[in-house]
N, C-alpha and C positions, 0 to 999 in steps of 0.2 A: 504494500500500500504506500510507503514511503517513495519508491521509486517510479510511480504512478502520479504521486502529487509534487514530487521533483521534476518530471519531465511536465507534469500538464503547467507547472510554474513555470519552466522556461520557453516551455514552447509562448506563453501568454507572453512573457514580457519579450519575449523575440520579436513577436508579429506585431505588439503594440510598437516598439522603436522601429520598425523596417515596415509598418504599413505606411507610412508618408511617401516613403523614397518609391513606394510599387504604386502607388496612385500619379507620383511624377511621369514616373516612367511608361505608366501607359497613357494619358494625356501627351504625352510625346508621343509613343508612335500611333496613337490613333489621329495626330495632329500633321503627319507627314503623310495619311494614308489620304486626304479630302482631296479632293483635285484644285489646284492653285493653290493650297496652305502651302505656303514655305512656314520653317522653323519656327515658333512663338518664343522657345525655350532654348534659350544657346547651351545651358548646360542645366545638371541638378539645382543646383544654388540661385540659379535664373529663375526655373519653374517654381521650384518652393515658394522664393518669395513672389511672385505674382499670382501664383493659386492661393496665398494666404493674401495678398491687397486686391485680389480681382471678385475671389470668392468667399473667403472667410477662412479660417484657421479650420473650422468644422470639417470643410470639404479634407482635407488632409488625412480625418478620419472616417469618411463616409465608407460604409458597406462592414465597417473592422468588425463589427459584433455578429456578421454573418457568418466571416471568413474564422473566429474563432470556432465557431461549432464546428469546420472541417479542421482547422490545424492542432488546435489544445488537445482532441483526443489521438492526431497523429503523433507527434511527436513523446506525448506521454506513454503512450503502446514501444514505439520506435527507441526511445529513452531506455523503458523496463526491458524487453526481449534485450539490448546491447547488452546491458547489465549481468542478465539474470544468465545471456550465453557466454558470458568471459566467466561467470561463477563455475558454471555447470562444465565447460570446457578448461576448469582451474589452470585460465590466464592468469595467469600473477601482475599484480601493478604494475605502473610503472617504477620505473627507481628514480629516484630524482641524481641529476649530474650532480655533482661538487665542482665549486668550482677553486682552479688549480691558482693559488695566488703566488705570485713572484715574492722573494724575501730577499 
């Protein structure tokens, strides 16, 4: 259960930081597909700020509460099965480097 609500936790705050940049980027290319659109958005940092002065900050999040109900229970599944096949297949951790300091 722990690794069910560890992965449904990252998957959420995954999609919450990375849902802006996936709504720029399709506004981009659905904005090259019109016929006679040239570019609106020279780059990420272009589109961001004019979907947040043109449309509102909101538009940045529209649709996110949808796309939760398909990603939170993917990656929570996706998360545990990692997990629970390095247990069962007794992968051992990693080991962490030392690192070599000069004297």
């Amino acid at each position: 259960m722990m690794r069910l609500s560890c992965g449904a936790l990252a998957g959420l705050f995954g999609q919450t930081f990375t849902y802006p940049l996936d709504v720029v980027r399709r506004q981009m290319q659905v904005e090259n597909l019109q016929p006679g659109g040239g570019p609106r958005h020279a780059s990420t940092w272009k589109g961001l700020t004019t979907i947040v002065s043109e449309q509102g900050w909101r538009q940045l999040f529209a649709g996110l509460s949808i796309n939760y109900i398909k990603i939170v229970p993917s990656v929570a599944i996706g998360f545990t099965a990692y997990d629970m096949m390095k247990s069962w297949l007794r992968i051992p951790p990693r080991q962490k480097t030392q690192s070599v300091s000069a004297a």
